[in-house]
C-alpha positions in Angstrom: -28.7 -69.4 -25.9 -28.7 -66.2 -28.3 -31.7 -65.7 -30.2 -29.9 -64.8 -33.1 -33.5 -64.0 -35.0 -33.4 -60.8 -32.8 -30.0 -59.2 -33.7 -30.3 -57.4 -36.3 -27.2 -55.2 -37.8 -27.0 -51.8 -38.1 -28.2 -50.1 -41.3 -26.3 -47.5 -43.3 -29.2 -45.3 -43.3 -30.1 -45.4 -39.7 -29.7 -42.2 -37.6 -26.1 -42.3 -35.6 -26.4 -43.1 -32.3 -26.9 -40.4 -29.6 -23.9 -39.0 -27.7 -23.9 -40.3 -24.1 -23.4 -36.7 -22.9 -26.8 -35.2 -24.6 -28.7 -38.1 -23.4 -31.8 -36.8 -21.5 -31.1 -38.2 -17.8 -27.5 -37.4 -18.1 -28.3 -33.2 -19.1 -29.3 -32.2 -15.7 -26.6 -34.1 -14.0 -23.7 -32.8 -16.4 -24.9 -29.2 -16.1 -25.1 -29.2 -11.7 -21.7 -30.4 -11.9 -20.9 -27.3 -14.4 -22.7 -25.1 -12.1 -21.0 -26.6 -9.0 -17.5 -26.3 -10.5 -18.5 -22.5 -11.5 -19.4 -21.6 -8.0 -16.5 -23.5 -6.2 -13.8 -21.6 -8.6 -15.4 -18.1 -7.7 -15.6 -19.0 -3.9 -11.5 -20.0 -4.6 -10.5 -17.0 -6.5 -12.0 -14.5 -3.9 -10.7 -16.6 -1.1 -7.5 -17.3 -2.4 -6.5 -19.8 0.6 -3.0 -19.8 -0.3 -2.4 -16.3 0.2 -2.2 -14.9 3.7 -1.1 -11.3 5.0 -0.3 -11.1 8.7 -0.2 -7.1 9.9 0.0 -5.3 12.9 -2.7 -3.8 14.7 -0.9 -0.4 13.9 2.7 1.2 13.5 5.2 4.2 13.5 3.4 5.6 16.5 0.1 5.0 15.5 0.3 6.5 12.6 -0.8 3.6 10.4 -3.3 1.2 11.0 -3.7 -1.5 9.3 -5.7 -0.6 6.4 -3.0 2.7 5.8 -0.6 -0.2 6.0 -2.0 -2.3 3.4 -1.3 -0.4 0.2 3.3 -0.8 0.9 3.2 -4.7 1.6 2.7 -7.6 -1.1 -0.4 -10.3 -0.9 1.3 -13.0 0.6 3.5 -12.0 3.6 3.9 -10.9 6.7 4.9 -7.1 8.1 7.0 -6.3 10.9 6.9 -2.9 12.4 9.9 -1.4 14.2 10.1 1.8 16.0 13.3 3.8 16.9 12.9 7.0 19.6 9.5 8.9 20.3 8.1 11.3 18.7 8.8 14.0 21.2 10.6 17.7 21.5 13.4 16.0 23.7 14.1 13.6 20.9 16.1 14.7 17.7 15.6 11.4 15.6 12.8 9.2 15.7 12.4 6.5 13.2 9.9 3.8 12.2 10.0 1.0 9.2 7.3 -2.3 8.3 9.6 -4.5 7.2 7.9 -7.1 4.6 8.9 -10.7 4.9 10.1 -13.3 3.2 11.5 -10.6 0.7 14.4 -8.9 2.4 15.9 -5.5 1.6 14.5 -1.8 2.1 11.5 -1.5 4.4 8.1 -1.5 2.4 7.7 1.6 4.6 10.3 3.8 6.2 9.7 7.2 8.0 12.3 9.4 10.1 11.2 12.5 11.6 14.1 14.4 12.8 14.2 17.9 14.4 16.5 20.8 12.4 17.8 24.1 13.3 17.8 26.8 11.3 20.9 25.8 9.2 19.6 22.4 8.4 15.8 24.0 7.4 17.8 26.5 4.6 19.3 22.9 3.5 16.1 21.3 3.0 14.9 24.0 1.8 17.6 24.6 -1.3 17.1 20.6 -2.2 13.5 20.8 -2.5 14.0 23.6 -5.0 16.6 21.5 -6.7 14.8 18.8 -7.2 11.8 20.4 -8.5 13.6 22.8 -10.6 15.4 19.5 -12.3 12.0 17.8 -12.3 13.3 15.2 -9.7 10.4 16.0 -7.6 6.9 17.8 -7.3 6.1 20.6 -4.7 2.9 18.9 -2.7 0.7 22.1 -1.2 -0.1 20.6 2.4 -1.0 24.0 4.5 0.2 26.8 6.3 3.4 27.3 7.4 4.4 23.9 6.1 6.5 22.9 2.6 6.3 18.8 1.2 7.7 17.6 -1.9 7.1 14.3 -3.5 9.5 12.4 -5.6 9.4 8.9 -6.8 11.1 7.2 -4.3 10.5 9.6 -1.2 8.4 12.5 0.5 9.7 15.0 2.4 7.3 17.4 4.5 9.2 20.4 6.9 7.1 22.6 9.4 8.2 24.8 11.9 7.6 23.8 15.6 9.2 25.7 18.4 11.5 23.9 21.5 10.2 25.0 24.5 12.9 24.0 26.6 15.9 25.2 24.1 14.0 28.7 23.6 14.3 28.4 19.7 12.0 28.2 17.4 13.2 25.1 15.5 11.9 22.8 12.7 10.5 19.1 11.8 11.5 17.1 9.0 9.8 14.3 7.7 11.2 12.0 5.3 9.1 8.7 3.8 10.7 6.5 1.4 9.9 2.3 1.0 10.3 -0.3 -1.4 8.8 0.3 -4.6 9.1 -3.7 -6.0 7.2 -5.1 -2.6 3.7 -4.3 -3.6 2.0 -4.8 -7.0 0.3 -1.8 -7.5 0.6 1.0 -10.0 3.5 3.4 -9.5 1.1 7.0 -8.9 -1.2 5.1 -6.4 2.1 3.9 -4.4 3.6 7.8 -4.8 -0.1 9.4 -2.9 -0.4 6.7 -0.5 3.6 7.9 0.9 2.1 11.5 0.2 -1.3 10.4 2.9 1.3 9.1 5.2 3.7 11.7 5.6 0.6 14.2 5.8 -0.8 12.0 8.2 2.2 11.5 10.5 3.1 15.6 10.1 -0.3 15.8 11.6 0.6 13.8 14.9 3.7 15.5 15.5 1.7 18.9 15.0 -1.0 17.4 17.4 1.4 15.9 20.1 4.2 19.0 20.4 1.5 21.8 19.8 2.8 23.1 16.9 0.7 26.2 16.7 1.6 27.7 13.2 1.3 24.8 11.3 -2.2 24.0 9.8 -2.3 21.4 8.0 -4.6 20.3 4.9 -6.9 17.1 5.0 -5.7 15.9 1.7 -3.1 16.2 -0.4 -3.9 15.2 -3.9 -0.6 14.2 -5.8 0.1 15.8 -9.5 0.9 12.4 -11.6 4.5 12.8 -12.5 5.4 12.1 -16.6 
Protein backbone atom coordinates (compact mmCIF):
# COMPACT_ATOMS: atom_id res chain seq x y z
CA UNK A 1 0.00 0.00 0.00
CA UNK A 2 0.84 3.89 -0.65
CA UNK A 3 1.57 5.73 2.41
CA UNK A 4 -0.23 8.48 1.24
CA UNK A 5 0.97 10.61 4.62
CA UNK A 6 4.38 10.78 2.61
CA UNK A 7 3.30 12.39 -0.67
CA UNK A 8 3.35 15.58 -0.40
CA UNK A 9 2.46 18.04 -3.57
CA UNK A 10 4.56 20.35 -4.98
CA UNK A 11 4.57 23.98 -3.71
CA UNK A 12 4.41 27.10 -5.85
CA UNK A 13 7.22 28.54 -4.14
CA UNK A 14 9.57 25.59 -4.28
CA UNK A 15 12.77 25.91 -6.47
CA UNK A 16 12.03 24.14 -10.19
CA UNK A 17 13.42 21.07 -10.48
CA UNK A 18 17.01 20.66 -11.84
CA UNK A 19 17.58 19.89 -15.60
CA UNK A 20 18.71 16.33 -16.03
CA UNK A 21 21.53 17.53 -18.18
CA UNK A 22 23.33 19.87 -15.37
CA UNK A 23 22.87 17.18 -12.86
CA UNK A 24 26.27 16.57 -11.21
CA UNK A 25 27.00 12.79 -12.29
CA UNK A 26 25.68 13.38 -15.64
CA UNK A 27 28.38 16.83 -16.37
CA UNK A 28 31.41 14.77 -16.81
CA UNK A 29 29.76 12.13 -18.88
CA UNK A 30 27.89 14.81 -21.30
CA UNK A 31 31.15 16.82 -21.71
CA UNK A 32 33.61 13.34 -22.74
CA UNK A 33 31.12 12.68 -25.20
CA UNK A 34 31.52 16.55 -26.41
CA UNK A 35 35.09 16.07 -26.37
CA UNK A 36 34.95 12.64 -28.14
CA UNK A 37 32.67 13.93 -30.89
CA UNK A 38 35.24 17.09 -31.24
CA UNK A 39 38.21 14.89 -31.72
CA UNK A 40 36.53 12.27 -34.05
CA UNK A 41 35.22 15.23 -36.50
CA UNK A 42 38.87 16.73 -36.69
CA UNK A 43 40.42 13.15 -37.23
CA UNK A 44 37.37 12.99 -40.27
CA UNK A 45 37.90 16.36 -41.77
CA UNK A 46 41.76 15.85 -42.17
CA UNK A 47 41.24 12.32 -43.22
CA UNK A 48 38.54 12.88 -45.38
CA UNK A 49 38.01 8.92 -46.15
CA UNK A 50 35.80 9.57 -48.95
CA UNK A 51 38.20 11.37 -51.04
CA UNK A 52 41.01 9.45 -52.77
CA UNK A 53 43.65 10.60 -55.38
CA UNK A 54 45.43 7.72 -57.21
CA UNK A 55 48.80 9.27 -59.18
CA UNK A 56 51.62 7.99 -60.95
CA UNK A 57 54.93 7.55 -59.63
CA UNK A 58 55.91 10.16 -62.34
CA UNK A 59 55.05 11.43 -66.02
CA UNK A 60 55.96 13.22 -69.34
CA UNK A 61 59.39 11.76 -69.17
CA UNK A 62 60.02 12.26 -65.75
CA UNK A 63 59.43 15.49 -65.67
CA UNK A 64 56.75 15.44 -63.03
CA UNK A 65 56.60 13.52 -60.08
CA UNK A 66 54.00 13.25 -58.16
CA UNK A 67 54.01 16.11 -55.95
CA UNK A 68 54.67 18.56 -59.46
CA UNK A 69 51.57 16.59 -60.47
CA UNK A 70 49.39 17.31 -57.71
CA UNK A 71 48.57 21.05 -58.19
CA UNK A 72 46.54 20.11 -62.28
CA UNK A 73 44.26 17.23 -60.83
CA UNK A 74 41.03 17.52 -58.56
CA UNK A 75 40.80 15.87 -54.78
CA UNK A 76 38.98 12.94 -55.71
CA UNK A 77 40.19 11.18 -58.81
CA UNK A 78 42.44 9.39 -60.49
CA UNK A 79 45.35 10.56 -63.14
CA UNK A 80 46.47 8.81 -66.09
CA UNK A 81 49.74 9.68 -67.77
CA UNK A 82 50.26 9.10 -71.54
CA UNK A 83 53.32 9.64 -73.44
CA UNK A 84 53.71 10.08 -77.29
CA UNK A 85 57.55 10.00 -78.90
CA UNK A 86 60.83 10.63 -76.84
CA UNK A 87 62.32 13.35 -76.09
CA UNK A 88 65.21 13.05 -78.43
CA UNK A 89 67.08 15.06 -81.54
CA UNK A 90 65.77 12.19 -83.98
CA UNK A 91 62.25 12.93 -82.89
CA UNK A 92 60.31 16.13 -84.19
CA UNK A 93 57.11 15.76 -81.82
CA UNK A 94 56.99 14.38 -78.63
CA UNK A 95 53.99 14.73 -76.50
CA UNK A 96 52.69 13.87 -72.98
CA UNK A 97 49.11 14.60 -71.15
CA UNK A 98 47.65 13.28 -67.21
CA UNK A 99 44.48 12.80 -68.09
CA UNK A 100 42.03 13.24 -64.84
CA UNK A 101 39.22 10.83 -64.43
CA UNK A 102 36.00 10.49 -64.02
CA UNK A 103 35.83 14.11 -65.64
CA UNK A 104 36.46 13.76 -69.26
CA UNK A 105 37.65 16.44 -71.71
CA UNK A 106 41.20 18.32 -72.02
CA UNK A 107 44.06 16.75 -70.10
CA UNK A 108 44.55 18.42 -66.57
CA UNK A 109 48.11 18.61 -68.05
CA UNK A 110 49.26 18.58 -71.65
CA UNK A 111 52.87 19.28 -72.94
CA UNK A 112 54.35 18.93 -76.68
CA UNK A 113 57.81 19.65 -77.37
CA UNK A 114 58.33 19.80 -80.92
CA UNK A 115 61.57 20.67 -82.87
CA UNK A 116 61.36 24.04 -85.43
CA UNK A 117 63.57 25.29 -88.17
CA UNK A 118 64.32 28.52 -88.62
CA UNK A 119 60.95 29.52 -90.36
CA UNK A 120 58.86 28.13 -87.64
CA UNK A 121 61.19 29.88 -84.69
CA UNK A 122 60.44 33.69 -86.60
CA UNK A 123 56.65 32.23 -86.26
CA UNK A 124 56.78 31.72 -82.71
CA UNK A 125 58.56 34.40 -82.29
CA UNK A 126 55.98 37.11 -84.04
CA UNK A 127 53.05 35.40 -81.85
CA UNK A 128 54.70 35.82 -78.71
CA UNK A 129 54.99 39.53 -79.45
CA UNK A 130 51.40 39.55 -80.50
CA UNK A 131 50.11 38.26 -77.76
CA UNK A 132 51.91 40.39 -75.37
CA UNK A 133 51.54 43.47 -77.25
CA UNK A 134 47.50 42.73 -77.10
CA UNK A 135 48.00 41.81 -73.48
CA UNK A 136 46.97 38.10 -74.28
CA UNK A 137 50.01 37.03 -72.69
CA UNK A 138 53.09 37.98 -70.38
CA UNK A 139 56.91 37.61 -71.46
CA UNK A 140 58.27 35.08 -68.51
CA UNK A 141 62.41 35.86 -68.31
CA UNK A 142 63.71 32.15 -68.02
CA UNK A 143 67.61 32.62 -69.08
CA UNK A 144 69.94 32.87 -71.70
CA UNK A 145 69.37 32.23 -75.08
CA UNK A 146 65.83 31.21 -74.30
CA UNK A 147 62.22 33.25 -74.76
CA UNK A 148 58.71 31.83 -72.62
CA UNK A 149 55.56 33.59 -72.53
CA UNK A 150 52.70 32.79 -70.22
CA UNK A 151 49.08 33.21 -71.03
CA UNK A 152 46.07 32.05 -69.24
CA UNK A 153 45.47 29.00 -70.77
CA UNK A 154 49.09 28.01 -71.98
CA UNK A 155 53.03 28.47 -71.80
CA UNK A 156 55.21 28.51 -74.42
CA UNK A 157 59.15 28.35 -73.89
CA UNK A 158 61.60 28.24 -77.39
CA UNK A 159 65.45 27.69 -77.05
CA UNK A 160 67.89 27.03 -79.58
CA UNK A 161 69.40 23.52 -79.68
CA UNK A 162 71.53 22.44 -82.57
CA UNK A 163 70.93 18.81 -84.79
CA UNK A 164 73.93 17.18 -84.91
CA UNK A 165 73.06 14.79 -87.47
CA UNK A 166 71.11 17.46 -89.89
CA UNK A 167 74.15 20.09 -89.45
CA UNK A 168 71.69 22.92 -88.51
CA UNK A 169 71.37 24.67 -85.73
CA UNK A 170 67.61 24.22 -85.08
CA UNK A 171 65.13 25.06 -82.28
CA UNK A 172 62.77 23.57 -79.33
CA UNK A 173 59.36 24.60 -78.69
CA UNK A 174 57.56 23.86 -75.73
CA UNK A 175 53.99 24.37 -75.39
CA UNK A 176 51.86 23.54 -71.80
CA UNK A 177 48.35 24.08 -71.70
CA UNK A 178 45.63 21.82 -69.31
CA UNK A 179 42.31 22.08 -67.99
CA UNK A 180 41.65 24.99 -66.02
CA UNK A 181 38.00 23.75 -64.35
CA UNK A 182 39.75 20.16 -63.05
CA UNK A 183 41.49 21.52 -60.01
CA UNK A 184 40.06 23.98 -57.34
CA UNK A 185 42.69 26.27 -56.86
CA UNK A 186 43.07 29.94 -57.57
CA UNK A 187 43.65 30.97 -61.15
CA UNK A 188 47.60 32.72 -60.61
CA UNK A 189 48.72 29.63 -58.57
CA UNK A 190 47.47 27.21 -61.58
CA UNK A 191 49.16 29.88 -64.27
CA UNK A 192 53.02 29.47 -62.19
CA UNK A 193 52.68 25.89 -61.52
CA UNK A 194 52.40 25.52 -65.86
CA UNK A 195 55.19 28.27 -65.79
CA UNK A 196 57.53 25.54 -63.08
CA UNK A 197 56.64 22.82 -65.53
CA UNK A 198 57.58 24.10 -68.74
CA UNK A 199 60.84 25.53 -67.13
CA UNK A 200 61.29 22.26 -65.69
CA UNK A 201 60.78 20.14 -68.72
CA UNK A 202 62.97 22.91 -70.97
CA UNK A 203 65.56 21.97 -68.49
CA UNK A 204 65.45 18.10 -69.45
CA UNK A 205 65.49 18.59 -72.99
CA UNK A 206 68.52 21.08 -72.43
CA UNK A 207 70.15 18.33 -70.18
CA UNK A 208 69.45 15.23 -72.43
CA UNK A 209 70.39 16.86 -76.12
CA UNK A 210 73.27 19.14 -74.72
CA UNK A 211 71.93 22.18 -75.53
CA UNK A 212 74.97 24.28 -74.84
CA UNK A 213 73.66 27.90 -75.29
CA UNK A 214 70.77 27.71 -73.35
CA UNK A 215 71.07 28.42 -69.54
CA UNK A 216 68.38 28.32 -67.91
CA UNK A 217 66.99 30.07 -64.66
CA UNK A 218 65.97 28.08 -61.34
CA UNK A 219 62.75 29.95 -61.02
CA UNK A 220 60.63 31.74 -62.88
CA UNK A 221 58.32 33.89 -60.80
CA UNK A 222 55.05 34.73 -62.83
CA UNK A 223 53.80 38.62 -63.00
CA UNK A 224 49.90 38.15 -61.77
CA UNK A 225 48.02 39.04 -64.95
CA UNK A 226 44.88 41.82 -64.25
Amino acid sequence: MVDVAHIIPPSPDDPPPTPWWRRPRVLPWLAGGLVGAVAIGGGLWAWKPWQSVELPQSACWGALDREAIRPFVGSDGKAEAHVHGELSAANPLAQCSVSWLPKGGLAAIDATVMRADDSLHQIDQAHMADDIAQGRATELAVGDHAQAWVAPANAWLIFPCPVPEAGKRGYVSIMVTGDPQVPARPFRELVQNRADFILKLAKEVVQREGCSDVHLVDHATVVPFK
